[in-house]
C-alpha positions, 0 to 999 in steps of 0.5 A: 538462510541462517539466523544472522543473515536474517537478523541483519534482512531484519535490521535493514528493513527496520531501516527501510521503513523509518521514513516520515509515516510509521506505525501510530502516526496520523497517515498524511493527507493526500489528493491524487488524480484517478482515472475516475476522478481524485482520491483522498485521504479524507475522502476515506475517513472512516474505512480501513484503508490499504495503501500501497504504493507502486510502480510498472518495474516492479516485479513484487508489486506484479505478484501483489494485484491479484492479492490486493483484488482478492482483499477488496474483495474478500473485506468490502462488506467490512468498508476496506478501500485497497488503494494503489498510488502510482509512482511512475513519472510516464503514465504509460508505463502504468497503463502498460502494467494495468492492461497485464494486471487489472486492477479492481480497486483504486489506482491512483496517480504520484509522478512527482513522488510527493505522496511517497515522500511524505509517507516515508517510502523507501522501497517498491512495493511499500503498503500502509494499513490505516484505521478508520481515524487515519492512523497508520496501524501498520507499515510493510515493506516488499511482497512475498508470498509468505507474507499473504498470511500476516498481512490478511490478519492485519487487514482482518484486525483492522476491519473489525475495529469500529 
C-alpha cells in the first residue's frame, strides 16, 4: 500500500472514531441486560475496562473473541473486565454468534443502539479502553491481526496504572 493510500485510511479513520466518546472524555455511563443479570459502567468503577462493541455480522469481531478471551485472561490478576456490548436488534443472531465464539467474558446486550450512540461508534468492531476512574484512555476502530501488539500494550498501561 503506498503512503498516500495510508494517510488518506489514516485520515478516514481519525473521521471514523470523532464520535461523542474519545480519548480523555469520562466514558458514558450505561446499564445493559446480561445473560446473568445487568452491567455497569458504574458497577466497574475502579477496574480497567475493555469495551468493545459488536454485532453477529461482523467478520473482524469473529477474529476479535478469542483475543479478548485471551486478554481477560492474561490481565484478571490486574482487575481488567473485557466486556462486550451487542449490537444486534435480534438476540438470536447473537446467540448464533456466541454458540460459534464463546465468550469468556461479559456479553452485554444494546438493540436500540443507545449505548453506541452515546459512545460515538461509527463502525464494527469499535473498542474503548477505560482507566480505573471512567476515563476513556483510548478509542480503536476495526480488528486486525497487526493490531494485537498495540492494542496489548494499551491494555498492559492501563492495568498498571493504580
Amino acid at each position: 500500500m503506498n503512503s498516500l493510500r495510508k494517510a488518506i485510511l489514516a485520515t478516514i479513520g481519525v473521521i471514523l472514531i470523532a464520535g461523542n466518546a474519545t480519548a480523555a472524555d469520562k466514558a458514558p455511563d450505561f446499564s445493559l441486560p446480561t445473560d446473568q443479570g445487568t452491567v455497569s459502567l458504574a458497577s466497574l468503577k475502579g477496574k480497567p475496562i475493555y469495551i468493545d462493541f459488536w454485532a453477529s455480522w461482523c467478520g473482524p469481531c469473529r477474529k476479535s473473541f478469542p483475543w479478548m478471551a485471551d486478554m481477560q485472561a492474561k490481565f484478571k490478576e490486574q482487575g481488567l473486565q473485557v466486556v462486550a456490548i451487542n449490537l444486534d436488534s435480534n438476540r438470536e443472531a447473537a446467540a448464533e454468534f456466541l454458540k460459534e465464539m464463546p465468550a469468556k467474558f461479559t456479553v452485554a446486550y444494546d438493540p436500540d443502539g443507545k449505548t453506541a450512540d452515546a459512545f460515538g461508534v461509527k463502525g464494527m468492531p469499535t473498542s474503548y479502553l477505560v482507566d480505573r476512574e471512567g476515563n476513556i484512555k483510548s478509542v480503536h476502530l476495526g480488528f486486525l491481526a497487526k493490531d494485537k501488539p498495540v492494542l496489548e500494550a494499551a491494555m498492559r498501561e492501563l492495568v498498571s496504572e493504580k
